[in-house]
C-alpha positions in Angstrom: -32.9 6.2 32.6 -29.9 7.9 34.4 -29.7 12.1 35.5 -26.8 13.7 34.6 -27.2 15.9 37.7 -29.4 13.7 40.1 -29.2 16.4 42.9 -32.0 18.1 41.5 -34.1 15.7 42.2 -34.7 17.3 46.0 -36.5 19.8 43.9 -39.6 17.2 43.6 -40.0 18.2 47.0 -41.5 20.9 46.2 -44.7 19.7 44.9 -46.0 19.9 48.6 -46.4 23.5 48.0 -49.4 23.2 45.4 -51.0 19.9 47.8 -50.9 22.7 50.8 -52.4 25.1 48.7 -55.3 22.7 47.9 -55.5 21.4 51.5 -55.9 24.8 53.4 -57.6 27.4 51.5 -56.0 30.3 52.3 -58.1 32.9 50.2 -60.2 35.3 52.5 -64.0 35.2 52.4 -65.9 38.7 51.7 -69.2 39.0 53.6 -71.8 40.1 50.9 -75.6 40.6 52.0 -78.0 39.3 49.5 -81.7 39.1 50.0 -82.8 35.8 49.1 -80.5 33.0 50.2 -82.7 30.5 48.6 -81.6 31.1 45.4 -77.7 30.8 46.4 -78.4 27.8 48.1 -79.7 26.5 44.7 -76.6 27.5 42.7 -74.0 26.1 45.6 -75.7 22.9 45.5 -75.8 22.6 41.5 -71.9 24.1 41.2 -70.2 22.0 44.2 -68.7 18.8 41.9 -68.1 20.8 39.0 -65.7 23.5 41.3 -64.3 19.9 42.9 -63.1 18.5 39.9 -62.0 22.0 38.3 -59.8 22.6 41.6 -58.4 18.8 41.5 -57.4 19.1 37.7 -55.8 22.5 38.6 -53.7 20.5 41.6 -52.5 18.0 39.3 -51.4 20.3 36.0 -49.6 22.0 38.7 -47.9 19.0 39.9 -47.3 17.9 36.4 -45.3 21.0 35.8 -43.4 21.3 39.1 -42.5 17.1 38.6 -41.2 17.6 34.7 -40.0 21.1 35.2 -37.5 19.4 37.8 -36.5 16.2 35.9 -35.9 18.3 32.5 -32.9 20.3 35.2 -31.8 17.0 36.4 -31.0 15.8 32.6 -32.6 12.5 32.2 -30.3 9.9 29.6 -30.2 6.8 28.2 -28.0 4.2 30.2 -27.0 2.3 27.5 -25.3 5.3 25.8 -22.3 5.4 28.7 -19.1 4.7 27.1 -16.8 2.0 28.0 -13.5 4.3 28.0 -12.7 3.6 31.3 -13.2 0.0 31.5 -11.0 -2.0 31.8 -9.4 -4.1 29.0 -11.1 -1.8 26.8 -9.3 -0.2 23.7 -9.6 3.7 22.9 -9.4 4.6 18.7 -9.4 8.1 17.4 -9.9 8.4 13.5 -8.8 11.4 12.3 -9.9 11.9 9.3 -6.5 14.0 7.5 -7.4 14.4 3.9 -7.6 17.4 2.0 -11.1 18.6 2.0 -10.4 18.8 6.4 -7.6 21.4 5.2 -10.6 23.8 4.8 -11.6 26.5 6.6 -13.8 26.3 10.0 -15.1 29.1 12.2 -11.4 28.8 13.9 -8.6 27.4 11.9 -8.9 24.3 9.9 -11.4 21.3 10.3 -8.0 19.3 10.6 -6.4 21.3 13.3 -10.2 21.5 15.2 -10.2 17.3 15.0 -6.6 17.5 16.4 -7.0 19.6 19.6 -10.2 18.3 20.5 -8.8 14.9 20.4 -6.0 16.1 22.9 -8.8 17.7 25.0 -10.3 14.0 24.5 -7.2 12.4 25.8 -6.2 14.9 28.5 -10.0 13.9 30.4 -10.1 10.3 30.3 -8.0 7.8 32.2 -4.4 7.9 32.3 -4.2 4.4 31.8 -6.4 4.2 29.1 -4.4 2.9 25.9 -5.1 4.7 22.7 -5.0 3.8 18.9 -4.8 6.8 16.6 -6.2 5.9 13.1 -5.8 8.3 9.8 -6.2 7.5 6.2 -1.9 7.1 6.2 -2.4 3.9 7.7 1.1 4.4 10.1 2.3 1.5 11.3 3.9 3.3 14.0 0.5 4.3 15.2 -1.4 1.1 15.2 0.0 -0.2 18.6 -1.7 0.6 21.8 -0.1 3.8 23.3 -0.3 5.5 27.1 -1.6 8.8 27.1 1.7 10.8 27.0 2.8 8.7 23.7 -1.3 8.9 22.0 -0.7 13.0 22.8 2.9 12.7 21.0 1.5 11.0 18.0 -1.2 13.3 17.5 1.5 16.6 17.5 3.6 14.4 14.8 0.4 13.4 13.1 0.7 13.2 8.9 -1.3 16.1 7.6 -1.6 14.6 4.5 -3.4 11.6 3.8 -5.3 9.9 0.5 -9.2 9.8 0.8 -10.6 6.5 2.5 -13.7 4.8 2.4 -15.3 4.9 6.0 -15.6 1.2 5.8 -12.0 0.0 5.5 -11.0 2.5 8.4 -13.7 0.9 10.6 -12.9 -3.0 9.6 -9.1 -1.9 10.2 -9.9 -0.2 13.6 -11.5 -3.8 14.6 -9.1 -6.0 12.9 -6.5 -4.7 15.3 -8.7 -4.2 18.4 -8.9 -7.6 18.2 -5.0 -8.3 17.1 -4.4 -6.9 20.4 -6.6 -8.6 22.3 -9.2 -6.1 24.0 -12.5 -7.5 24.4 -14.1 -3.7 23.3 -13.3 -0.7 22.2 -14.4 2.8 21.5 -13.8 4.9 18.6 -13.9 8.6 17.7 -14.6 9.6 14.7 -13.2 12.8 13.3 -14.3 13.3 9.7 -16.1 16.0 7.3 -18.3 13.2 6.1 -18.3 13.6 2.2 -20.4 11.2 0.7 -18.4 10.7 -2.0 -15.6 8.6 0.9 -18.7 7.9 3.4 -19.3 4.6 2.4 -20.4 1.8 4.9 -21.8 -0.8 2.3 -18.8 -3.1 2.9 -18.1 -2.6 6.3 -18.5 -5.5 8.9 -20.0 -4.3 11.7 -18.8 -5.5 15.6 -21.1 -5.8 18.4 -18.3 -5.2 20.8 -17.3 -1.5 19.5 -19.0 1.5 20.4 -19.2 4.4 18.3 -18.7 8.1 18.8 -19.3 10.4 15.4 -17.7 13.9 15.8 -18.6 15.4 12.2 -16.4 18.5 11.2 -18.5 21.1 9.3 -16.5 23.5 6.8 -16.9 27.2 6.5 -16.6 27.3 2.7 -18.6 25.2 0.4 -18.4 25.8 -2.7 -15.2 24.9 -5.4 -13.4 25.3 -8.5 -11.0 23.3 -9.7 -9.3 21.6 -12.7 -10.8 17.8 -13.0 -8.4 16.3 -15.5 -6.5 16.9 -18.5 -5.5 15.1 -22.1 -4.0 15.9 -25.1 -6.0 16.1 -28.5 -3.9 14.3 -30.6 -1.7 11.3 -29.0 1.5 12.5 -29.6 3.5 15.5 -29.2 6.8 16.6 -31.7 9.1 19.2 -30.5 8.8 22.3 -32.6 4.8 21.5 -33.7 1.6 23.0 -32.0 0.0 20.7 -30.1 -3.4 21.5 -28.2 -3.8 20.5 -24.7 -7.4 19.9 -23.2 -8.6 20.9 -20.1 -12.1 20.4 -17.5 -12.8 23.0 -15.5 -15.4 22.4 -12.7 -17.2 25.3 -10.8 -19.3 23.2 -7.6 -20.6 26.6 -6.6 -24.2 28.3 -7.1 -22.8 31.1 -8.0 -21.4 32.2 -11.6 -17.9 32.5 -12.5 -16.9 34.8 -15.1 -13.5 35.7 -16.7 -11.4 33.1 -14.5 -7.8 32.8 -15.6 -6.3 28.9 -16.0 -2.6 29.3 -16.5 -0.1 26.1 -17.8 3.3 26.4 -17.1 6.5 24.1 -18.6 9.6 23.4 -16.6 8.5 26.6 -14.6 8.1 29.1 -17.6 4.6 30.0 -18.4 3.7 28.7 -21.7 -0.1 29.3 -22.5 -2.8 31.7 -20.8 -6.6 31.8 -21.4 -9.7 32.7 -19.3 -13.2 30.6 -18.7 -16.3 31.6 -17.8 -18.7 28.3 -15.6 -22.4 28.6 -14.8 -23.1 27.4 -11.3 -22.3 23.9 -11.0 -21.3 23.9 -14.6 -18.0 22.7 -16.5 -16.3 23.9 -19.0 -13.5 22.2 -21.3 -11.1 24.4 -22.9 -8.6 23.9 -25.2 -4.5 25.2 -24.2 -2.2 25.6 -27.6 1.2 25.0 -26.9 4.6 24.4 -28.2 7.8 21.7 -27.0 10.6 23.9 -27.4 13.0 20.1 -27.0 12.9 16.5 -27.0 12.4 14.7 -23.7 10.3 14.8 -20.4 8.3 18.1 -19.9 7.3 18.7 -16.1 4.0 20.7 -17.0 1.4 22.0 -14.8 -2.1 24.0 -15.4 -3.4 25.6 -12.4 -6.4 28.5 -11.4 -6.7 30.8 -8.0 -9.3 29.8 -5.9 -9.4 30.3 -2.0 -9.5 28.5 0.7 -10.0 25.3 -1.0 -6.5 25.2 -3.1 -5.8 21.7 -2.6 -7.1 20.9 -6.8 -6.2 24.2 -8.3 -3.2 22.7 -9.9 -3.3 19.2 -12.2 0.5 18.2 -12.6 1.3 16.3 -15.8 4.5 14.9 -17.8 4.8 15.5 -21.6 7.4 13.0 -22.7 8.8 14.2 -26.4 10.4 11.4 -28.2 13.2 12.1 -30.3 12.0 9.4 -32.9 9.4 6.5 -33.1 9.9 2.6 -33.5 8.4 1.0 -35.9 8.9 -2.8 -36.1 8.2 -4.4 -39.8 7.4 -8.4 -38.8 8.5 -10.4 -42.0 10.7 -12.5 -44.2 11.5 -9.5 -46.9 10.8 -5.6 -46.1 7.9 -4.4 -48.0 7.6 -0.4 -48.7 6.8 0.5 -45.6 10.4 0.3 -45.2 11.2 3.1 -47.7 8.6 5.0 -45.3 10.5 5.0 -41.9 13.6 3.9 -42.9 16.1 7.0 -44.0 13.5 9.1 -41.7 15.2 11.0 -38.4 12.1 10.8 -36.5 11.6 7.3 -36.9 13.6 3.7 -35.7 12.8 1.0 -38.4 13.6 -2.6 -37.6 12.8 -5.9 -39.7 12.4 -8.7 -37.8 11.6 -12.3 -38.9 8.7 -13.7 -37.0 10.7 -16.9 -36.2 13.2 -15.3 -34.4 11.5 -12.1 -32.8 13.3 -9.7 -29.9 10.0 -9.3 -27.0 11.7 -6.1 -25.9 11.7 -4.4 -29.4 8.3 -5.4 -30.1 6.4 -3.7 -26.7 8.6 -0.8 -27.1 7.9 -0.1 -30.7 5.1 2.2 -31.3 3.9 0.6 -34.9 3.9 -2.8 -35.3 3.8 -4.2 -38.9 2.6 -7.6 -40.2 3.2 -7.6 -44.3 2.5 -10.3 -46.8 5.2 -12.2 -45.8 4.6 -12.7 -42.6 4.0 -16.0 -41.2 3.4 -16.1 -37.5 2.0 -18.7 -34.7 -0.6 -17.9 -32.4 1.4 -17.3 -29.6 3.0 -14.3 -31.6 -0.5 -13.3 -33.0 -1.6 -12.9 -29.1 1.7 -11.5 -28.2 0.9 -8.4 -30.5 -2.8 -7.9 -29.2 -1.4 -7.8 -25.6 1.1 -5.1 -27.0 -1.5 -3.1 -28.8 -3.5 -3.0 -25.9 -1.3 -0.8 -24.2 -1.1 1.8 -26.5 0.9 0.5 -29.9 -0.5 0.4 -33.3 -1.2 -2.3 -35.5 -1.1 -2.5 -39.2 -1.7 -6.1 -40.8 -1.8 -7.2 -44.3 -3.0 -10.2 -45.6 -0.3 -12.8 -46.9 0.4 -13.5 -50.1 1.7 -17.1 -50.2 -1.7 -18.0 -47.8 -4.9 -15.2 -47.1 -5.5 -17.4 -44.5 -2.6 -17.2 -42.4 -2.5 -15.5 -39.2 -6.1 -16.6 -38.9 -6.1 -16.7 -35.3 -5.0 -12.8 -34.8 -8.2 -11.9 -37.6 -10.5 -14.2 -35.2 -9.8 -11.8 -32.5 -10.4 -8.6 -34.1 -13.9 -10.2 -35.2 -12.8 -10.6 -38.9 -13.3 -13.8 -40.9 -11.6 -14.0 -44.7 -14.6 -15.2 -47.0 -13.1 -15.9 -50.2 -10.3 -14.0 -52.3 -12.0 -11.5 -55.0 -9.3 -11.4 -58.1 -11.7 -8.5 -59.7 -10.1 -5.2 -60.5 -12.0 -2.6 -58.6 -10.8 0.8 -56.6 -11.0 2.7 -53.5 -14.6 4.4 -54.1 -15.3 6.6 -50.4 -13.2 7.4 -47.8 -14.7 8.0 -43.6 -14.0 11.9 -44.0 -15.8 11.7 -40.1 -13.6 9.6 -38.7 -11.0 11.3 -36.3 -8.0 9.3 -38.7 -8.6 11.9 -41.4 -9.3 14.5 -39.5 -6.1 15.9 -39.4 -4.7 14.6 -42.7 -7.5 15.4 -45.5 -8.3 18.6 -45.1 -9.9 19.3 -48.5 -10.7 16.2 -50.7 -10.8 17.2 -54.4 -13.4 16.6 -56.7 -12.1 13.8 -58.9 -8.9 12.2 -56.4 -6.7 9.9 -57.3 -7.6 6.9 -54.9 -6.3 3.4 -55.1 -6.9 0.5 -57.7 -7.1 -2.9 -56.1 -6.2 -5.9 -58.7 -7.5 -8.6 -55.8 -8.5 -8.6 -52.1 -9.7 -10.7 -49.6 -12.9 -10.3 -48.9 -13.7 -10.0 -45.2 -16.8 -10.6 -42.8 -16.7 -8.5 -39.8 -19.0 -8.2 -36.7 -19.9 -5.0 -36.9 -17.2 -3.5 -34.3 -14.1 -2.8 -36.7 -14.7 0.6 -38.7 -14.3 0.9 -41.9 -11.8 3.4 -43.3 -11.6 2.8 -46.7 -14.5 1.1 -49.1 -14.5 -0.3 -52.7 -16.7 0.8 -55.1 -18.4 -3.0 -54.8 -19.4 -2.7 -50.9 -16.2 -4.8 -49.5 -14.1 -2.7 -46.6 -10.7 -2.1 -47.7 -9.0 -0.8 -44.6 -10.4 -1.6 -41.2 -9.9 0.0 -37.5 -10.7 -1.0 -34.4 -9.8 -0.2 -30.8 -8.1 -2.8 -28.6 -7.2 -1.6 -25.0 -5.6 1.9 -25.1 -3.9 1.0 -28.9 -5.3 0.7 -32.1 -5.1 -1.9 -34.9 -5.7 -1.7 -38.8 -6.8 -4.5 -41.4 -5.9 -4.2 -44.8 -7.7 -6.3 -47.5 -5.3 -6.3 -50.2 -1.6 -6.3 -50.0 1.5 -3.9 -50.8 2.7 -6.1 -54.0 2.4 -4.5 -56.7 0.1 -7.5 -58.6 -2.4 -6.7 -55.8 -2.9 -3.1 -55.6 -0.9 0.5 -56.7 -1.8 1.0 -52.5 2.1 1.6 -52.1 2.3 3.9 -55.3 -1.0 6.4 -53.7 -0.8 9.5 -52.5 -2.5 8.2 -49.2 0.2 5.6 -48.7 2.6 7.2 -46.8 0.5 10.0 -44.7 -1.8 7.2 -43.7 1.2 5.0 -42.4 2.5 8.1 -40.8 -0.6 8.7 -38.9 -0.3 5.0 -38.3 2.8 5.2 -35.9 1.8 8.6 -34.3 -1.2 7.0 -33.6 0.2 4.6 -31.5 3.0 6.7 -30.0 2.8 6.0 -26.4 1.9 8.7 -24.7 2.2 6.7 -21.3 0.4 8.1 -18.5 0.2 11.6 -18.3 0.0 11.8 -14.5 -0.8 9.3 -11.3 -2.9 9.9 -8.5 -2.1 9.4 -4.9 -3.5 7.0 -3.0 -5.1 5.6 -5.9 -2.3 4.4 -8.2 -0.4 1.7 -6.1 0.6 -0.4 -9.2 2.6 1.1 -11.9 3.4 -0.8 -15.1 5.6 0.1 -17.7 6.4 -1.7 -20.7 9.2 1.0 -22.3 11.0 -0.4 -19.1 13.9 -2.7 -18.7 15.6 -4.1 -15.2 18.9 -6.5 -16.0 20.9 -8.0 -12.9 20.5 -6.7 -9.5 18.7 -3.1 -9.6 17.5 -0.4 -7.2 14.4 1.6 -7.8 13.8 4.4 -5.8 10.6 7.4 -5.9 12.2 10.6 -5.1 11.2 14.4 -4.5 13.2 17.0 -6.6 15.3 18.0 -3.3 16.2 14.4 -2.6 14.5 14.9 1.1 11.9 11.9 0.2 12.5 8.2 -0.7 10.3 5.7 -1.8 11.0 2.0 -2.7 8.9 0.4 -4.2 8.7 -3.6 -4.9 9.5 -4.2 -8.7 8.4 -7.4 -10.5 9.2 -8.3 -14.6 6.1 -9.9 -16.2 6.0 -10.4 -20.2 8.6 -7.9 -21.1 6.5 -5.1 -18.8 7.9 -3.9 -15.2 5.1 -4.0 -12.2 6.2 -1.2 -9.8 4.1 -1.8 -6.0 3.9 1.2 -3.9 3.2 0.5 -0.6 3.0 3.6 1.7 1.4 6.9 -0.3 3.9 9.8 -1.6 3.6 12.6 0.8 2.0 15.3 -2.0 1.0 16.1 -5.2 3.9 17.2 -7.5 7.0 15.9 -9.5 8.9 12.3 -8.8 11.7 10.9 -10.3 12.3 7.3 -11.2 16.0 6.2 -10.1 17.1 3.3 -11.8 20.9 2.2 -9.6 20.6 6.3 -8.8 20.2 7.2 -12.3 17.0 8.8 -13.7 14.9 6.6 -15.6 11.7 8.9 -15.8 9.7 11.5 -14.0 6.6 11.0 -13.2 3.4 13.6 -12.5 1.4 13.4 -9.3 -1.9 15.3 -8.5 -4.1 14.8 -5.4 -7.5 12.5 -6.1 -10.4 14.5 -7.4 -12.9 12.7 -5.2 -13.1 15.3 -2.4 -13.0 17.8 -5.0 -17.0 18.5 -4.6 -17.7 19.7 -0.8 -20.9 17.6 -0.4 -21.7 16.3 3.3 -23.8 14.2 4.5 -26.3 15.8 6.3 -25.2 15.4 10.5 -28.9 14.0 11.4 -28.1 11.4 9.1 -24.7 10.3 9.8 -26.0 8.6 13.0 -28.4 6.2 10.7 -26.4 5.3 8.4 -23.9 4.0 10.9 -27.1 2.2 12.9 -28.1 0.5 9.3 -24.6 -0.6 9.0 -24.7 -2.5 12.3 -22.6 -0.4 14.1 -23.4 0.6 17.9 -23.2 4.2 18.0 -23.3 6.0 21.5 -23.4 9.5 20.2 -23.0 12.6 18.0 -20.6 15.1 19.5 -19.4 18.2 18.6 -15.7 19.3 19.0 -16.5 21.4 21.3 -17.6 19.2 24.1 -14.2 17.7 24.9 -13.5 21.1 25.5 -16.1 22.4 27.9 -17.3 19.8 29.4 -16.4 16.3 30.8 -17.3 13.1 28.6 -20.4 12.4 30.4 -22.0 15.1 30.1 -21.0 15.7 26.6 -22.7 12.2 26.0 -26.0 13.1 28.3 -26.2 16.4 26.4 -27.1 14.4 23.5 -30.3 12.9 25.0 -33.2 14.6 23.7 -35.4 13.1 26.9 -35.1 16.5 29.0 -36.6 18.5 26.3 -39.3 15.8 26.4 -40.2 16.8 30.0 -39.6 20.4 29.5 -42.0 20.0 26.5 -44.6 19.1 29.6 -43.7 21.6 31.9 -44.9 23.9 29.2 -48.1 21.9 28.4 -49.0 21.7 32.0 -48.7 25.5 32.5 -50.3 26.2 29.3 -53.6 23.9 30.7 -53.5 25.5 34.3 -53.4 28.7 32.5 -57.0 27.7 30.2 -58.6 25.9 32.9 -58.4 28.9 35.3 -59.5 31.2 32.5 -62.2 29.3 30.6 -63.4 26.5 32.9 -66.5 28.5 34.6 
C-alpha cells in the first residue's frame, strides 16, 4: 500500500494528545461532604476495574479514529495499479473510439470531441519522450507507428471522425500485435469508448500479460432513438410507369411514445411519397411507401425521419435500378412457346441457346432461365444454372420429351426424383391461391375456370421442400417451386407439346411465365453498409483487357480503388479502407459509370445500450486483461495521472468508514457505559 500524499502522515502524531489525556487527569475534583464514608468506600472498591477498562476502551476508539481519520487524508492505493507510462521501452496506445453513436451529445459537446481533448490533456502530462500509438476503428496506417508527443498531438487534431463500429476485441489484439511489431516489452492503453454492448465484445480477444489497461468510458446525454432499420421492396421488381410499394422498419428505442412522426422518401432529390407513423416505446412499426419510376435506369432514393441529436440513422439510402427490358434465355435444340411469350415483347430480351454451345455471360445476366423438352444438358450445365439461380434468376424446367429422365442430376438437387411416366388424361384440379405467386395475378378465381388438361406427366417424388403450385385432380403436383439462394426455380410435370398437355393454349400460360421472369428480375442489392460490406460481387458485370475501377463521391473529391477479381462469369470487388460516409458512390469503369451504388451507416449502434461502468472493469478482468483503472475524462484534466489513478482506490473510504465507527463507539460508550 502507497499514499498518494504521504505528508500527512505527521498527522499520526497526534494521537499523543488522547495518551496525555489518559495519563494526567486534568478534570478538577469537587469536595462534597457526605456522612457515611463507609458506604463510598464500598461503591469505589466494587466500580474501580469496571471505570479502568471503560476509560482504556475510550483511549483506544479515540486512537482508532485519530490513526484512520489521518490515513483516509493521506489516500492509501494499491501499488500494483501504477502505470508504466513513463518506463522505459514502454509503448503508450490511445483508442479512440470514433463511431457514430460518440457523435452524441455529452454535458459539453460530443463524447467524440470529450475523448479527443482529454487525450491531449493525456499527452500534454506525461513524458515527452514517451512514444504514442493512436488506435480508432479507421485502422490508419499512418497512425500505427510510434510517434513523439508533438506528432501523437498532430494526429489526434487530424483524427478521422468517422469510423465503422469495431468489436473491442480486434482493437485490443491489433493494439498488441503491433506493440509487439515494434518491439516494446509493455505498453499501456487508453481506452476511449461509449461501451455499447452490441460492439463490446471480448469473447475473442487474446489477452497479454505485458499490457496494462486504462478504461475511460464516455457516457451520452441522450439515450433514447428513432430511426429507420432497413428497407425492401414488396414485389422484386420495379417497371417505370407502374406503382410499386416500398417497405419500410421504423424503430422507436425510447420509453416514451411517438405519435404522428413523419418518414419522407425522396428520388433523385424530389420528394416522391409522404406518410406519418405512430411507435409504442421500444416498439417498431413497418409501413408501406407507394411510389412511382417516372424513367428507366438507376434511381438514387432515400427515406429519412427528424430525430435530434442522434441523426446519424435517420436516413436509409437505397438504389432502384429500372431496367428497360428483361432477359430471358430459352436453353434448347428448337424454341418452344415460351418464345411467342418474350419474343416480339419491348420489355423483354429473348435468346435461344443450344445447351452444347452456351454463352456463360448471357446465361448469369438473364433474369429467366428456361430448360424445355428439348433440352439435353450435362451436369456441369445443370450445376451451372443452380449457381445462377442462387443469385437471384429464375428457373423454369420441363421435362424432356425424347428422355423424362434427362437432366436428372439438376431434379436430384432440387430434391425431386421422376417415378414413372403417367400417360392418363387428367387436369389441373386446385391451384395455391395462398401462395405469394398468385397473389398478384388471380385476383378473383371464377366458379367453374378453365384450367389445364394434361394428356401424360411424369410423376414426381419430392422431399417435402418444393411447394406445390399447381395439383391434378389424381394427387400428383403439376408445377413445383422452390427457393434456392436469393432466386427461385419451377418444375413442371408435363411438357409444352401439344400431345402432353393444352398448358401452352391456357389462360394461365403466359401470366404465369410473366411472373416467372419478374420473379427473378435481379433486383441486386438495394444498398451496402459501411464497414461491413468489404466484398462486392456482381454477376451483371463484365471487365475485358486492362480496366480501372474506381469508388467515387458525386463531387469527385473522394477515390476509392478497390482490388477486382473475375470468378465464374461474376466480378469480386475488395474494399480495403472504409468509404468516408453514408451516401451515393459511383462505379467508374476506365472513367465511365458502370453503376451507382447506395451506402448507409451500420445499424448496430443504432440502439444506445451501454454497458453498465461498474461492469466494464470485469469484463475486461474475465477476459484476461490487466486493467489499472476506470478514469473519467475529466481527470487528465484536473489532476496529474497519479492521482487520477490513486483516486480510484476505494481503500481511503475504507478508513474513513472507521474514523466514523470509532467516533460513533466513543460517543455510546461515554453515554451508555455506566
Amino acid at each position: 500500500m502507497q499514499f498518494l500524499y504521504p505528508s500527512m502522515l505527521w498527522g499520526l502524531f497526534a494521537l499523543a494528545i488522547p495518551i496525555l489525556i489518559h495519563l494526567f487527569n486534568f478534570r478538577r475534583h469537587k469536595l462534597v461532604y457526605f456522612s457515611n464514608t463507609a458506604v463510598l468506600r464500598s461503591i469505589q472498591q466494587e466500580n474501580a476495574k469496571t471505570r479502568k477498562l471503560k476509560y482504556l476502551v475510550t483511549l483506544l476508539l479515540r486512537c482508532l479514529f485519530i490513526a484512520a481519520l489521518v490515513l483516509a487524508f493521506a489516500f492509501p492505493y494499491k501499488p500494483e495499479k501504477q502505470l508504466n507510462v513513463n518506463t522505459e521501452n514502454n509503448l503508450v496506445g490511445i483508442y479512440i473510439d470514433n463511431s457514430m453513436s460518440m457523435k452524441g451529445q455529452s454535458q459539453r459537446t460530443t463524447m467524440l470531441e470529450d475523448a479527443r481533448q482529454s487525450a491531449r490533456d493525456l499527452v500534454h502530462q506525461l513524458s515527452p519522450s514517451s512514444r504514442y500509438l493512436l488506435m480508432t476503428n479507421s485502422f490508419e496506417i499512418q497512425n500505427e507507428y510510434p510517434m513523439n508527443q508533438e506528432e501523437m498531438l498532430d494526429q489526434l487534431d487530424r483524427m478521422n471522425p468517422d469510423g465503422a463500429p469495431m468489436p473491442m476485441g480486434e482493437v485490443m489484439d491489433r493494439f498488441e500485435m503491433l506493440s509487439h511489431q515494434h518491439g516494446f516489452k509493455t505498453s499501456t492503453l487508453f481506452v476511449y469508448s461509449d461501451f455499447q454492448e452490441n460492439t463490446f465484445d471480448l469473447s475473442a480477444a487474446k489477452a497479454d500479460t505485458t499490457m496494462q489497461v486504462i478504461v475511460v468510458p464516455m457516457m451520452p446525454e441522450f439515450k433514447a432513438n428513432l430511426y429507420i432499420d432497413s428497407v425492401w421492396l414488396a414485389s422484386p421488381i420495379v417497371q417505370a410507369g407502374l406503382t410499386n410499394d416500398l417497405m419500410v422498419r421504423v424503430v422507436n428505442q425510447g420509453d416514451k411514445e411517438v405519435k404522428g412522426l413523419p418518414v419522407n422518401f425522396t428520388m433523385n432529390g424530389t420528394m416522391t411519397a409522404s406518410t406519418t407513423v405512430d411507435l409504442e416505446k421500444n416498439g417498431m412499426a413497418e409501413l408501406p411507401m407507394q411510389f412511382v419510376v417516372e424513367r428507366n435506369g438507376e434511381q438514387k432514393c432515400s427515406v429519412s425521419l427528424m430525430d435530434h441529436p442522434i441523426i446519424f440513422d435517420d436516413s436509409y439510402n437505397f438504389v432502384l435500378s429500372v431496367k428497360p427490358s428483361l432477359s430471358v434465355v430459352e436453353l434448347g435444340t428448337e424454341p418452344s412457346n415460351c418464345a411467342l411469350v418474350f419474343e416480339d415483347d419491348e420489355q423483354f430480351r429473348y435468346t435461344l441457346m443450344e445447351p452444347s454451345h452456351f454463352d456463360l455471360s448471357a446465361l448469369t445476366q438473364a433474369q429467366l432461365l428456361i430448360v424445355n423438352e428439348t433440352a439435353k444438358m450435362n451436369e456441369t450445365l445443370q450445376q451451372t444454372l443452380l449457381d445462377i439461380v442462387s443469385e437471384g434468376s429464375s428457373l423454369m424446367v420441363f421435362p424432356s420429351v425424347d428422355d423424362p429422365k434427362n437432366n436428372s442430376y439438376l431434379y436430384q438437387k432440387l430434391g425431386l426424383a421422376m417415378v414413372e411416366a403417367d400417360t392418363n388424361t387428367t387436369a389441373v384440379e386446385d391451384l395455391a391461391m395462398q401462395h405469394a405467386f398468385f397473389s398478384d395475378m388471380i385476383l378473383d378465381m371464377p366458379q367453374h375456370p378453365d384450367l389445364p388438361k394434361v394428356k401424360q406427366h411424369v410423376r414426381l417424388r419430392s422431399n417435402g421442400i418444393p411447394t406445390p403450385l399447381l395439383t391434378l385432380k389424381n394427387g400428383d403436383p403439376l408445377l413445383l417451386s422452390e427457393t434456392v439462394g436469393k432466386g427461385q426455380t419451377f418444375v413442371m410435370a408435363t411438357a409444352l407439346n401439344p400431345k402432353w398437355s393444352d398448358f401452352a393454349d391456357n389462360a394461365l400460360f403466359v401470366p404465369m411465365m410473366v411472373k416467372e421472369a419478374f420473379v427473378g428480375g435481379k433486383m441486386g442489392r438495394l444498398s451496402y453498409t459501411i464497414g461491413t460490406d468489404k466484398m462486392l460481387v456482381l454477376n451483371d458485370m463484365s471487365l475485358e483487357g486492362d480496366h480501372k475501377i474506381l469508388f467515387t463521391n458525386e463531387d469527385r473529391s473522394f477515390e476509392l480503388m478497390p482490388a477486382s477479381d473475375v470468378r465464374n462469369g461474376k466480378v469480386y470487388l475488395y474494399l480495403n479502407d472504409n468509404l468516408p460516409a453514408a451516401g451515393f458512390y459511383d462505379l467508374l469503369v476506365n472513367d465511365t459509370i458502370n453503376r451507382v451504388t447506395a451506402w448507409n451507416e451500420s445499424r448496430v449502434e443504432s440502439k444506445m445500450v451501454f454497458a453498465d461502468r461498474d461492469k466494464i472493469e470485469p469484463q475486461f478482468k474475465k477476459a484476461g486483461f490487466n486493467v489499472a483503472a476506470v478514469l473519467d475524462t475529466t481527470d487528465f484534466a484536473t489532476a496529474d495521472l497519479v492521482e487520477a489513478m490513486a483516486h480510484q482506490s476505494s481503500q481511503w473510504k475504507l478508513f474513513a468508514l472507521i474514523a466514523l465507527l470509532a467516533l460513533l463507539g466513543e460517543i455510546l460508550v461515554l453515554r451508555f457505559w455506566k
